[in-house]
C-alpha positions in Angstrom: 8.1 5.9 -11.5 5.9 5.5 -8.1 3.7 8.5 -6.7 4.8 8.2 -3.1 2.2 11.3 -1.9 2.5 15.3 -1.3 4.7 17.8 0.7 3.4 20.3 2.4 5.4 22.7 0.5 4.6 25.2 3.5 7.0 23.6 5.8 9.7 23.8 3.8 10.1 27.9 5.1 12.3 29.8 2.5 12.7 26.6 -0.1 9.2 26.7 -0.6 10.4 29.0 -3.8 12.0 27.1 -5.0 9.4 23.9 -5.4 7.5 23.6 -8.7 5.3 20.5 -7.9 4.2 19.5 -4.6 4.1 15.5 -5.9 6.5 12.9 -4.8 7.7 10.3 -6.7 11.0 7.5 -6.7 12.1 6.6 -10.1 13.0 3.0 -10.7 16.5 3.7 -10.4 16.2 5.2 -7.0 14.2 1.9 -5.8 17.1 -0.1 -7.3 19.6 1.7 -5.7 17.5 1.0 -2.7 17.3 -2.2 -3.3 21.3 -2.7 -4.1 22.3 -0.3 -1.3 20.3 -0.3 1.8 18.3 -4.0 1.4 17.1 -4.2 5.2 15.5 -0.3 4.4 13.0 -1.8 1.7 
């Protein structure tokens, strides 16, 4: 798992309620799919 940065959970208007953390992060599986999917985007 990466840390990517924040969100600025402020923005987000009414889903603000529903975020927990305010950390980003990709999972390996999501940089492989990357990776496998959309190689020119990474």
């Amino acid at each position: 798992m990466e840390y990517i940065g924040k969100i600025d959970i402020e923005k987000l208007g009414e889903l603000k309620n529903q975020i927990i953390k305010d950390d980003v992060v990709i999972t390996e599986e999501r940089i492989r799919h990357i990776k496998d999917r959309h190689p020119r985007r990474l």
